[in-house]
Structure formats: structure tokens, C-alpha cells
PyMOL Python script that loads the backbone (N, CA, C, O; Angstrom):
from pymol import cmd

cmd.read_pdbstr("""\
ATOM      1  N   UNK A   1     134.039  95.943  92.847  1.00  0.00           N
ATOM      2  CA  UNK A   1     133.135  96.538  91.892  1.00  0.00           C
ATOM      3  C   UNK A   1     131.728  95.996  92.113  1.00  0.00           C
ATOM      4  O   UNK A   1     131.555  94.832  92.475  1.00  0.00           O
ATOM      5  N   UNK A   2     130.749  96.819  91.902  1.00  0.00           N
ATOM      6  CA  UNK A   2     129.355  96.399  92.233  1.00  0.00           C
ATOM      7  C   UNK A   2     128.575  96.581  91.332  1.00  0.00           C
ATOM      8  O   UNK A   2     129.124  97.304  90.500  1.00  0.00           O
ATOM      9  N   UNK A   3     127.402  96.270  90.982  1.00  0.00           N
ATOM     10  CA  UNK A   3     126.010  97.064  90.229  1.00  0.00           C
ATOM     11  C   UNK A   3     125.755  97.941  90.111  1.00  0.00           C
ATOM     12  O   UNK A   3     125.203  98.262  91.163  1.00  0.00           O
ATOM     13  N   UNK A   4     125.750  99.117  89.146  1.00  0.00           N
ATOM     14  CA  UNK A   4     124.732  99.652  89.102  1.00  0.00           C
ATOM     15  C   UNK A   4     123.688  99.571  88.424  1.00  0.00           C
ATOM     16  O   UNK A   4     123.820  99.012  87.335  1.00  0.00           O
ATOM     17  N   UNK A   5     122.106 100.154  88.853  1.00  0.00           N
ATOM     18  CA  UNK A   5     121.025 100.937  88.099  1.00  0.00           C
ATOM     19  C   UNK A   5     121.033 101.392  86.988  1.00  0.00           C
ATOM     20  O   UNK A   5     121.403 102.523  86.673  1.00  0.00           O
ATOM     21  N   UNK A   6     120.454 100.195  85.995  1.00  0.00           N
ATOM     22  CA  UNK A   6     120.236 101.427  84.502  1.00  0.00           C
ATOM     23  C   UNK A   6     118.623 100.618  83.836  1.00  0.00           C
ATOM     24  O   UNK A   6     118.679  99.653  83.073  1.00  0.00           O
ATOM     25  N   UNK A   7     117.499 101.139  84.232  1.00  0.00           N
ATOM     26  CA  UNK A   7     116.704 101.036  83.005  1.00  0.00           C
ATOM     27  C   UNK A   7     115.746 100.206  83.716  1.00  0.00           C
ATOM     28  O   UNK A   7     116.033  99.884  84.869  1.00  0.00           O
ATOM     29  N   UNK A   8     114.680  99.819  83.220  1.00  0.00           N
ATOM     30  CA  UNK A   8     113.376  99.075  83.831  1.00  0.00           C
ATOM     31  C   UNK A   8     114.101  96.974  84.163  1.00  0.00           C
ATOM     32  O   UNK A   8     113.735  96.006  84.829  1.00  0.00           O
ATOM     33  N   UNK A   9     115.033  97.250  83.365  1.00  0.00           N
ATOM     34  CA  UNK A   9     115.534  95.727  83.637  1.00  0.00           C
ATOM     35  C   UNK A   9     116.383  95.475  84.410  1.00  0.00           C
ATOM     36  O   UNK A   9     117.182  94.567  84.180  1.00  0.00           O
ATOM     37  N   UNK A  10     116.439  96.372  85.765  1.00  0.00           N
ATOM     38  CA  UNK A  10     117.185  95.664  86.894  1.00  0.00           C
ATOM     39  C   UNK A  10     118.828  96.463  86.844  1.00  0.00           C
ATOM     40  O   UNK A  10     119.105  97.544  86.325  1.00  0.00           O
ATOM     41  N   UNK A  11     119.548  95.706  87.419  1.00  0.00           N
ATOM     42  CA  UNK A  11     120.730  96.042  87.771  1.00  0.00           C
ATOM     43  C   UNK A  11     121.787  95.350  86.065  1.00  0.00           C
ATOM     44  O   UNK A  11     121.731  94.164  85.741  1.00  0.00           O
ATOM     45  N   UNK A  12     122.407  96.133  85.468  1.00  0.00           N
ATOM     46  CA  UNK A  12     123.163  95.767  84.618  1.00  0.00           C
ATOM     47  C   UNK A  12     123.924  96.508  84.286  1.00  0.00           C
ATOM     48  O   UNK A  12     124.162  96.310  83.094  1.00  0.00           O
ATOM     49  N   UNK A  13     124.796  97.745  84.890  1.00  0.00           N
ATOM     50  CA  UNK A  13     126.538  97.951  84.284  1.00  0.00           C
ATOM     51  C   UNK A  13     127.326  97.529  85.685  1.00  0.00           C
ATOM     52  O   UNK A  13     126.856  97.279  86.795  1.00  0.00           O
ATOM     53  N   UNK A  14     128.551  97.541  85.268  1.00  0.00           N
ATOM     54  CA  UNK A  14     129.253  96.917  86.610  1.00  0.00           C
ATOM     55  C   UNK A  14     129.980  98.341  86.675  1.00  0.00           C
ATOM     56  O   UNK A  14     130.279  98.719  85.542  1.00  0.00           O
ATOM     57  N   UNK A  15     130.365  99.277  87.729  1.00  0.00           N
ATOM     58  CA  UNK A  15     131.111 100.649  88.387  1.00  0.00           C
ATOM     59  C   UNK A  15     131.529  99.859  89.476  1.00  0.00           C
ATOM     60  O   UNK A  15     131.156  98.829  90.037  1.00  0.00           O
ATOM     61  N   UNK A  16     132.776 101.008  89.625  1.00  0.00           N
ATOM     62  CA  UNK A  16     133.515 101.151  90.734  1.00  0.00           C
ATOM     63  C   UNK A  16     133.206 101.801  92.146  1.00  0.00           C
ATOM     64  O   UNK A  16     133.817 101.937  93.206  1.00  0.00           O
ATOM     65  N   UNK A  17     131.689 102.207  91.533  1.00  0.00           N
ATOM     66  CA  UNK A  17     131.221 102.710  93.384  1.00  0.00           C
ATOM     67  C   UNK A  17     130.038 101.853  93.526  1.00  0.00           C
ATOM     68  O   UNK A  17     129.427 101.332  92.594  1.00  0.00           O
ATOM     69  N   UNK A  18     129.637 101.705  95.402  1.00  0.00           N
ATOM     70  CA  UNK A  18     128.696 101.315  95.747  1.00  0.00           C
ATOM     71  C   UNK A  18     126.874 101.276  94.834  1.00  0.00           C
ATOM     72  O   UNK A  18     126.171 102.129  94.293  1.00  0.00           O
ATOM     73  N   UNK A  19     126.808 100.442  94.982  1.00  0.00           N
ATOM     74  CA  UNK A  19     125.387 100.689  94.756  1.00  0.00           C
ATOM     75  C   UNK A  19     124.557 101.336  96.053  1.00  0.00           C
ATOM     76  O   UNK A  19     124.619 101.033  97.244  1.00  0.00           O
ATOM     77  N   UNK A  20     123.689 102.429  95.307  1.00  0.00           N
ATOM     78  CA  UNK A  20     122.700 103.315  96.565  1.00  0.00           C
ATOM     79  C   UNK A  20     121.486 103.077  96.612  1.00  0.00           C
ATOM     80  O   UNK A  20     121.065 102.175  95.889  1.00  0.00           O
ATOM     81  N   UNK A  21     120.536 103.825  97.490  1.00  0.00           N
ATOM     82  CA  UNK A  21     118.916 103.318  97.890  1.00  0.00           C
ATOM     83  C   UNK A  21     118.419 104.006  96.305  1.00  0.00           C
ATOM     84  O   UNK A  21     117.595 103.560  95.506  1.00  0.00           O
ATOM     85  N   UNK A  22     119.293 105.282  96.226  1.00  0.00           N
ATOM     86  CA  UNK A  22     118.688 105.758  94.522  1.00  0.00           C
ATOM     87  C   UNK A  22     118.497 104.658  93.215  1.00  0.00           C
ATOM     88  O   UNK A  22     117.581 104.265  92.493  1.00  0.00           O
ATOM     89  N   UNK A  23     120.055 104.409  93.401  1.00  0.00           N
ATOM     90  CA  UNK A  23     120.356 103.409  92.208  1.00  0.00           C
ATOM     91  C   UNK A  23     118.805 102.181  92.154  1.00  0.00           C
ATOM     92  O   UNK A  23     118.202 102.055  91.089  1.00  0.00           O
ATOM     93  N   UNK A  24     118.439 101.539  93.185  1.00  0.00           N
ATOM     94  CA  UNK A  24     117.835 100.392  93.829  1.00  0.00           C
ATOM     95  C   UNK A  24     116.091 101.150  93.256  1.00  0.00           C
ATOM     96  O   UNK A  24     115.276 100.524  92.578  1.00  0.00           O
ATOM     97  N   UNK A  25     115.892 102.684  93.798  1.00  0.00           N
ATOM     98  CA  UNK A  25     114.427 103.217  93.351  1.00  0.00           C
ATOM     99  C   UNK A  25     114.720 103.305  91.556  1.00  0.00           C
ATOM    100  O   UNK A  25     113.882 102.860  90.772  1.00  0.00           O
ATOM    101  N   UNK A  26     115.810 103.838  91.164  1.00  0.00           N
ATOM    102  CA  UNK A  26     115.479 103.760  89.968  1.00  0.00           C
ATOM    103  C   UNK A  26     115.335 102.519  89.109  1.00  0.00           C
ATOM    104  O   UNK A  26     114.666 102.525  88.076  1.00  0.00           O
ATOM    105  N   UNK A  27     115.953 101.502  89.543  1.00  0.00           N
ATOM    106  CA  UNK A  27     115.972 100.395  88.939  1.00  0.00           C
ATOM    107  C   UNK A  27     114.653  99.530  88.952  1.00  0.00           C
ATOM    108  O   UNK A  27     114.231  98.829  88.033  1.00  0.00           O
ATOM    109  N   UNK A  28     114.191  99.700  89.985  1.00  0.00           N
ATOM    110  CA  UNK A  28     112.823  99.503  89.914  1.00  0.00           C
ATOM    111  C   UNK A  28     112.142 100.495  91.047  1.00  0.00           C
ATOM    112  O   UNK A  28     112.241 100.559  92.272  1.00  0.00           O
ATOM    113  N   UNK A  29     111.289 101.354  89.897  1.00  0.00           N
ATOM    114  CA  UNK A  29     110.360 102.837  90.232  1.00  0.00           C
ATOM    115  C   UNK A  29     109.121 101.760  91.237  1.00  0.00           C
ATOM    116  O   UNK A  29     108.942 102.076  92.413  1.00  0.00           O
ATOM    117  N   UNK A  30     108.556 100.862  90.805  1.00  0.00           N
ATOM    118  CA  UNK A  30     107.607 100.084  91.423  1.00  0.00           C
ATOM    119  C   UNK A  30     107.709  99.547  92.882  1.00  0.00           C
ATOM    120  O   UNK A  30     106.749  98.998  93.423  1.00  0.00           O
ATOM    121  N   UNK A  31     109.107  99.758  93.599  1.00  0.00           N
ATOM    122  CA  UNK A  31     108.788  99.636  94.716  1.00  0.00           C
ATOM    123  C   UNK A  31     109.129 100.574  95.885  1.00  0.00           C
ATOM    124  O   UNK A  31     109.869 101.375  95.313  1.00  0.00           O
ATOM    125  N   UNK A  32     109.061 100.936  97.036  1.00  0.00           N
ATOM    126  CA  UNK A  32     109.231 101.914  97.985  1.00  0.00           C
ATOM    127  C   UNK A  32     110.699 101.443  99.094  1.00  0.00           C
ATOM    128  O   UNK A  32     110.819 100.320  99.582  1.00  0.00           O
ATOM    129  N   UNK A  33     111.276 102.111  99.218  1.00  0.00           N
ATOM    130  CA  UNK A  33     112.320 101.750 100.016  1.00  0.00           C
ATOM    131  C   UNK A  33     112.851 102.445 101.128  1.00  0.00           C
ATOM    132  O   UNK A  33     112.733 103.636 100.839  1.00  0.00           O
ATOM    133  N   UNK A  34     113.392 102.338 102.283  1.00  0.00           N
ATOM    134  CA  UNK A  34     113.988 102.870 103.598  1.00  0.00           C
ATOM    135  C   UNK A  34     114.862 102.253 104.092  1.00  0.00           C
ATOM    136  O   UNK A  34     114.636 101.046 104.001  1.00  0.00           O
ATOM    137  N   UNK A  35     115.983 102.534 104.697  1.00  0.00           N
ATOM    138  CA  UNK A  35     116.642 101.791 105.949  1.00  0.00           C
ATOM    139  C   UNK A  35     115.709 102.492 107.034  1.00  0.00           C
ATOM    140  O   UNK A  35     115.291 103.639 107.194  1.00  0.00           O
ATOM    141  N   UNK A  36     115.550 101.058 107.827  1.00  0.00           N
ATOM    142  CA  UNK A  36     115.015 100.968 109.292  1.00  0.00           C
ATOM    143  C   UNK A  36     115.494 101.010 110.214  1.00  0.00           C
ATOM    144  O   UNK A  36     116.707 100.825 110.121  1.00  0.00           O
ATOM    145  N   UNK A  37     115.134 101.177 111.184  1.00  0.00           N
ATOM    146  CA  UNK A  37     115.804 101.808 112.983  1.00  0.00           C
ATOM    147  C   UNK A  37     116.736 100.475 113.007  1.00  0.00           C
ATOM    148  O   UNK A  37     117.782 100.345 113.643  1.00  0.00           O
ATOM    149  N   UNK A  38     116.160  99.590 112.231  1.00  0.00           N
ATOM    150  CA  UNK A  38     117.146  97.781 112.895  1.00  0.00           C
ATOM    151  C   UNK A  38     118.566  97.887 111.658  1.00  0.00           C
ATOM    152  O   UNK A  38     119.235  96.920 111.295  1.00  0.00           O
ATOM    153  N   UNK A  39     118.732  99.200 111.234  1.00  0.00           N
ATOM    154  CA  UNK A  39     119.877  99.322 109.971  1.00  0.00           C
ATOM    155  C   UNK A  39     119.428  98.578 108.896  1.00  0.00           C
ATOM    156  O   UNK A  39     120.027  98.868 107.860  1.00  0.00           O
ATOM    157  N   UNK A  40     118.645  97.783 108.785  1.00  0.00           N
ATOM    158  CA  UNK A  40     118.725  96.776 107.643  1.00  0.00           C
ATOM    159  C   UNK A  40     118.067  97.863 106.025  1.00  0.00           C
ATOM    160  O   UNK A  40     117.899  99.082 106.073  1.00  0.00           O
ATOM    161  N   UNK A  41     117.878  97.211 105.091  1.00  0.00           N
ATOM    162  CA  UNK A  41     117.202  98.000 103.938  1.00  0.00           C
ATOM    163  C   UNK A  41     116.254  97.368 103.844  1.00  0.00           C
ATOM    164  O   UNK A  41     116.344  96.144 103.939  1.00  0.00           O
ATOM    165  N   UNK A  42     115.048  97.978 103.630  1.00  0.00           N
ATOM    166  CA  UNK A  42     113.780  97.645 103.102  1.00  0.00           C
ATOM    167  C   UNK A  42     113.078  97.928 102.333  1.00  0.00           C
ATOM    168  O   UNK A  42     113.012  99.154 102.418  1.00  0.00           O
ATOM    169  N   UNK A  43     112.044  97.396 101.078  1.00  0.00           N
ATOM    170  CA  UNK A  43     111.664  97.667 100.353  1.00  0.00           C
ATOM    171  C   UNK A  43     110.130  97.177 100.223  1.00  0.00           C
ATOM    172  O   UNK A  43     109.810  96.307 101.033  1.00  0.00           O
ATOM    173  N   UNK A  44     109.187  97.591  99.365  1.00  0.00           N
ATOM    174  CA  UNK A  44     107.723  97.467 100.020  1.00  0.00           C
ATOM    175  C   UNK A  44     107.173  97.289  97.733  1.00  0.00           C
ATOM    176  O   UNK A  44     107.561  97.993  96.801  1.00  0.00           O
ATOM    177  N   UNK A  45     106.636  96.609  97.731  1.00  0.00           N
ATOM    178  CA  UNK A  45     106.486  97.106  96.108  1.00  0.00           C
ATOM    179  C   UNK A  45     104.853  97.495  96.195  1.00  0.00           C
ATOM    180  O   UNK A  45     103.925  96.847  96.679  1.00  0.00           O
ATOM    181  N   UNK A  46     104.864  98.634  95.625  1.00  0.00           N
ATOM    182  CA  UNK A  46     103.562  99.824  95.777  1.00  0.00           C
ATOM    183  C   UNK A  46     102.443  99.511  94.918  1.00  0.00           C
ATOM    184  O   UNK A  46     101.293  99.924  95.064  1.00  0.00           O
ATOM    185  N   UNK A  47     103.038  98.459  93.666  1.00  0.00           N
ATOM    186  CA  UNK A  47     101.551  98.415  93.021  1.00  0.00           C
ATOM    187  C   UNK A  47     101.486  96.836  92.597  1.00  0.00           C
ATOM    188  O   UNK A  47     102.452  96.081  92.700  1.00  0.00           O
ATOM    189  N   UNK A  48     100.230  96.461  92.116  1.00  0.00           N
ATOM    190  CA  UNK A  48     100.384  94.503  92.050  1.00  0.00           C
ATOM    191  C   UNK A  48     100.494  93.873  93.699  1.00  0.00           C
ATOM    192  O   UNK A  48     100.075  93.835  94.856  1.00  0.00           O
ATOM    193  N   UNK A  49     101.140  93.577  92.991  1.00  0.00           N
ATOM    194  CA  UNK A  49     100.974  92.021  94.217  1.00  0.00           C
ATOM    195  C   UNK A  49     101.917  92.716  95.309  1.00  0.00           C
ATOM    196  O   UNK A  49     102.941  93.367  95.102  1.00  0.00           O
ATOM    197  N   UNK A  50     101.342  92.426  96.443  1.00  0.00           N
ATOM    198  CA  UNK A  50     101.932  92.750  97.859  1.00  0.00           C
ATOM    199  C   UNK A  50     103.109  92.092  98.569  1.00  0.00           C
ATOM    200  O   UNK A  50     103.206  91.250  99.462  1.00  0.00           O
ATOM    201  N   UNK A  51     104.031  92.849  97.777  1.00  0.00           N
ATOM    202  CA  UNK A  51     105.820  92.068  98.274  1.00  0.00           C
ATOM    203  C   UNK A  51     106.703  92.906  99.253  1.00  0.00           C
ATOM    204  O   UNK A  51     107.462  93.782  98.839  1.00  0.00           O
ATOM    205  N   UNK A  52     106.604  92.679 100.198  1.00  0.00           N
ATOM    206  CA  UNK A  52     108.124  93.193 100.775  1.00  0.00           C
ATOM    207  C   UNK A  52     109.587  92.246 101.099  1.00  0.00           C
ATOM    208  O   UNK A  52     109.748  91.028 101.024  1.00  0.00           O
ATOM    209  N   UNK A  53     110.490  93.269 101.457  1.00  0.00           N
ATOM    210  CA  UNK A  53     111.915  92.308 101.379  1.00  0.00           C
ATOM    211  C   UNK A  53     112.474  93.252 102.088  1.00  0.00           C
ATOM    212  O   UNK A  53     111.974  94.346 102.351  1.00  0.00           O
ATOM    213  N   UNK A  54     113.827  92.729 102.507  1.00  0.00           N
ATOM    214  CA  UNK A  54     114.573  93.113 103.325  1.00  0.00           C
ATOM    215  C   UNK A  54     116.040  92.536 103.066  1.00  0.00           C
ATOM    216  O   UNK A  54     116.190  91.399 102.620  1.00  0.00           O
ATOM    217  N   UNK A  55     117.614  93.766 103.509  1.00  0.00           N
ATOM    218  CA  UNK A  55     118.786  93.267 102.639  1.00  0.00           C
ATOM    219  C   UNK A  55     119.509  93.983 103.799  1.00  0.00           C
ATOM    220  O   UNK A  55     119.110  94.874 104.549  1.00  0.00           O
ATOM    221  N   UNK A  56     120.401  93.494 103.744  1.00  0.00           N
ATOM    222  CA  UNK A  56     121.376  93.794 104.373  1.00  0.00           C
ATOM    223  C   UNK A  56     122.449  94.856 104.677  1.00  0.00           C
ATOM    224  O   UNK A  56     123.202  95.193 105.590  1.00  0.00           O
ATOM    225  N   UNK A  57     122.006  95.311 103.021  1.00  0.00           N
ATOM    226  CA  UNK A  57     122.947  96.784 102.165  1.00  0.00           C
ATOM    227  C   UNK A  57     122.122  96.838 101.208  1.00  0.00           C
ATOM    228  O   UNK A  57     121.294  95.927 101.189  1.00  0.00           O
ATOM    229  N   UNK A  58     122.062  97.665 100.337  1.00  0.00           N
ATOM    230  CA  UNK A  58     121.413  98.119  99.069  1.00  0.00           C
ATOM    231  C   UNK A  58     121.422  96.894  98.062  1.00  0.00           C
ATOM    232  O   UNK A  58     120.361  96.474  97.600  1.00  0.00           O
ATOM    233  N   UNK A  59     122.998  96.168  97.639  1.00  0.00           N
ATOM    234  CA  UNK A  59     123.137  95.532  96.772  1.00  0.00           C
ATOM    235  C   UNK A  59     122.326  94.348  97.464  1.00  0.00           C
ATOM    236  O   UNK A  59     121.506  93.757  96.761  1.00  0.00           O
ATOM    237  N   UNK A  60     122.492  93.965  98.767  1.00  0.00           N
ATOM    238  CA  UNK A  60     121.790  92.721  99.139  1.00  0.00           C
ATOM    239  C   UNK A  60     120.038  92.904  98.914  1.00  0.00           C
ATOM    240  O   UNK A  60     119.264  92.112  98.378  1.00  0.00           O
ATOM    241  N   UNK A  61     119.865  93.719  99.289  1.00  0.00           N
ATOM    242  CA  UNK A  61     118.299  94.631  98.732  1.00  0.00           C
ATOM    243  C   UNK A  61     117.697  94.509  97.233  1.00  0.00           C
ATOM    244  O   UNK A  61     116.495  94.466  96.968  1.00  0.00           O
ATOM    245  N   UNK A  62     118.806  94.460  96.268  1.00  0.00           N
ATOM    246  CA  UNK A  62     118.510  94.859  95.053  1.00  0.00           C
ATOM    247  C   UNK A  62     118.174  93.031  94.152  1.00  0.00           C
ATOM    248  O   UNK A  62     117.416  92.667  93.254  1.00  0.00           O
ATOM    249  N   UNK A  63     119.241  92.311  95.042  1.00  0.00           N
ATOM    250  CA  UNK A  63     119.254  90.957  94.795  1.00  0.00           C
ATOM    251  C   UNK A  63     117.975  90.011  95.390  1.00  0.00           C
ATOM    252  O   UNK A  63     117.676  88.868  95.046  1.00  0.00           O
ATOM    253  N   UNK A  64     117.227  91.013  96.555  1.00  0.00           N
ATOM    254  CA  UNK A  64     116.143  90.471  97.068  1.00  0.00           C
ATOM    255  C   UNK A  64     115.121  90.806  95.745  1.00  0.00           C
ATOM    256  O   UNK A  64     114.498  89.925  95.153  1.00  0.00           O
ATOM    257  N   UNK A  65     115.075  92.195  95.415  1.00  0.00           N
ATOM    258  CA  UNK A  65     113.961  92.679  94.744  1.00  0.00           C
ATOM    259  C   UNK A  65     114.292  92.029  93.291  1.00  0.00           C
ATOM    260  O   UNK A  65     113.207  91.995  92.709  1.00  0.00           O
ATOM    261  N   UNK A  66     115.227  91.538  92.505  1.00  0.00           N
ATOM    262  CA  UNK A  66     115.124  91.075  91.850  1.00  0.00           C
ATOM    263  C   UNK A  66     114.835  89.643  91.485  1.00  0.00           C
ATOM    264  O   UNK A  66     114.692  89.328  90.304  1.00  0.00           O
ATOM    265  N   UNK A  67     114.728  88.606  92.643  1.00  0.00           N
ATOM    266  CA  UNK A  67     114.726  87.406  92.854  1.00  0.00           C
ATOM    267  C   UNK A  67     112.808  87.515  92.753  1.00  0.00           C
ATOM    268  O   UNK A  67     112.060  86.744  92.154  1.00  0.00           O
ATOM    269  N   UNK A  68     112.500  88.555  93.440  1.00  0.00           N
ATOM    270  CA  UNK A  68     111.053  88.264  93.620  1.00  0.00           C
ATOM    271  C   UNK A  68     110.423  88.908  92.596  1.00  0.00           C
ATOM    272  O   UNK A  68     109.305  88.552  92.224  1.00  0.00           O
ATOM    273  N   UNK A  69     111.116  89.970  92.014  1.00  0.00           N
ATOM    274  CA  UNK A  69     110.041  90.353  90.317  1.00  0.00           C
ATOM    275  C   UNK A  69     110.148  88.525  88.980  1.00  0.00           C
ATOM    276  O   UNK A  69     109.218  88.032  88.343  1.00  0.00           O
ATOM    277  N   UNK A  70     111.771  88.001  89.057  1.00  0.00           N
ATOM    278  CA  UNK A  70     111.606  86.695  88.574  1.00  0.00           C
ATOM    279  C   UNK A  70     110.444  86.019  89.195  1.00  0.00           C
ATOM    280  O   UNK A  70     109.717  85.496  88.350  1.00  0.00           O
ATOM    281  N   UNK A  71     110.007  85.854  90.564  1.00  0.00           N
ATOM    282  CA  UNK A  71     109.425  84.799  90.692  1.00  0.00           C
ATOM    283  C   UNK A  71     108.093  85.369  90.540  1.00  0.00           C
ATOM    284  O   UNK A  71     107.191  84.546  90.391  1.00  0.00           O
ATOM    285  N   UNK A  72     107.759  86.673  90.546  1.00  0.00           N
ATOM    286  CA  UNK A  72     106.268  86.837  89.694  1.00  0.00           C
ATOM    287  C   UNK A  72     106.121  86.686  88.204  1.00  0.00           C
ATOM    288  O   UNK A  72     105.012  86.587  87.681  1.00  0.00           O
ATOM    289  N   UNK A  73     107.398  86.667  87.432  1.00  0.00           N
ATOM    290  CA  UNK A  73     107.270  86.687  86.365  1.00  0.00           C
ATOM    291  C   UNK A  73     106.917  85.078  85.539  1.00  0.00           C
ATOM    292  O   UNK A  73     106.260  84.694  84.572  1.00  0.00           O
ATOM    293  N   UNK A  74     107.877  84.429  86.688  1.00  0.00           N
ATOM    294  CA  UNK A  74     107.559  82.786  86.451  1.00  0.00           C
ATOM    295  C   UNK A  74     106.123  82.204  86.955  1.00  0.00           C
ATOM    296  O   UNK A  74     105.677  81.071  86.773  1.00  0.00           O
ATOM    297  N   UNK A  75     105.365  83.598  87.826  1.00  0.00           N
ATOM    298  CA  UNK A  75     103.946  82.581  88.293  1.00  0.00           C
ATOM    299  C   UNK A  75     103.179  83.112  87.533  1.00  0.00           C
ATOM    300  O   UNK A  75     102.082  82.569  87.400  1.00  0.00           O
ATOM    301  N   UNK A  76     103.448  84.277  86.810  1.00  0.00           N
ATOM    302  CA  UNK A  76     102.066  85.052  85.408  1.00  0.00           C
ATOM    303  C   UNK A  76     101.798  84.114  84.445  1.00  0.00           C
ATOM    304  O   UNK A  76     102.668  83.607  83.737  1.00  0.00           O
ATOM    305  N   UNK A  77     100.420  83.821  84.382  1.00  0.00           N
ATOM    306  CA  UNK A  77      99.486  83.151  83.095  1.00  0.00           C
ATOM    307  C   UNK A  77     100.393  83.805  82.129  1.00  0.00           C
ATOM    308  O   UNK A  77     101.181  84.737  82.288  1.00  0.00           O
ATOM    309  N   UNK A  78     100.031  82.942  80.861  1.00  0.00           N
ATOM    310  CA  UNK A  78     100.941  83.318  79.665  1.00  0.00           C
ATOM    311  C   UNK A  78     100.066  84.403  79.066  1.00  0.00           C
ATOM    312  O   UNK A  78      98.840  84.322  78.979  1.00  0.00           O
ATOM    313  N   UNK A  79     100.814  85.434  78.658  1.00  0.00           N
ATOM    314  CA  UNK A  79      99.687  86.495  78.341  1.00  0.00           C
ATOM    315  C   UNK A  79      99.332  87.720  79.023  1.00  0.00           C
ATOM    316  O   UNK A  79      98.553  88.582  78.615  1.00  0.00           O
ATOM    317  N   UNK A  80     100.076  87.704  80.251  1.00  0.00           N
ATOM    318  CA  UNK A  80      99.747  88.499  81.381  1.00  0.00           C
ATOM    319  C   UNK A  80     100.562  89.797  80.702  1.00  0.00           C
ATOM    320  O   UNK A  80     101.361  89.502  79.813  1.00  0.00           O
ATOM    321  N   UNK A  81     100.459  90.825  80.958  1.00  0.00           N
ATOM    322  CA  UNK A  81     100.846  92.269  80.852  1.00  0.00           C
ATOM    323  C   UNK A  81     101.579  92.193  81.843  1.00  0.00           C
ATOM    324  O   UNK A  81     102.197  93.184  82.231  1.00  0.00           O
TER     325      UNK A  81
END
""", "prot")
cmd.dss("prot")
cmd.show_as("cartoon", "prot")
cmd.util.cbc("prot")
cmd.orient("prot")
């Protein structure tokens, strides 16, 4: 059983099918995503701060992009929007 996509806060119901590149754009609209000629998944985030990442599969993808919205969230001044 894996993750899926529900809502601006990331990955949170657990299903019985794969997580997809959809599931991964909807979960967070803010960043851009492809598999590349090297198979891997990639993701690019389109607005703010200039992040890309890279996963192995979608779910490994989704665990990248969520590790790095925490760690902007832990470097924002208090107060930040």
C-alpha cells in the first residue's frame, strides 16, 4: 500500500494503488515534474525559491519534494506567508 495525493498538505490517505506523476502535481501544484531519458523522476518547483529533486519512482519523488517544502518551512522568518 502506498500514498496517495489529497490537498495542499502533501501526501495523506494510504490506497492500494501506486502513487502517480498526477497524484505528486496535485499534491503539490507548485512544482513541475517529468521522468527523464535517465528513467529517474524529476521535479523543478516553479515559484519561490529555486528547488529541484530527483526520485527514483513517484513515491521516492514525493518524499524528496516533501522533505524540501519542510526544510523551507523550517528556514522562513517567523511571519513569513
Amino acid at each position: 500500500m502506498l500514498l496517495r495525493a489529497r490537498g495542499h498538505g502533501g501526501l495523506a490517505q494510504i490506497v492500494s494503488e501506486p502513487l502517480s506523476q498526477a497524484d505528486v502535481e496535485r499534491a503539490w501544484p507548485q512544482w513541475k515534474t517529468w521522468e527523464g531519458t535517465d528513467q529517474l523522476c524529476h521535479a523543478r518547483r516553479a515559484g519561490g525559491a529555486a528547488l529541484t529533486e530527483t526520485g527514483e519512482d513517484w513515491p521516492d519523488l514525493a518524499d524528496q519534494i516533501r522533505r524540501a517544502e519542510a526544510m523551507l518551512e523550517a528556514s522562513r522568518p517567523a511571519g513569513w506567508p
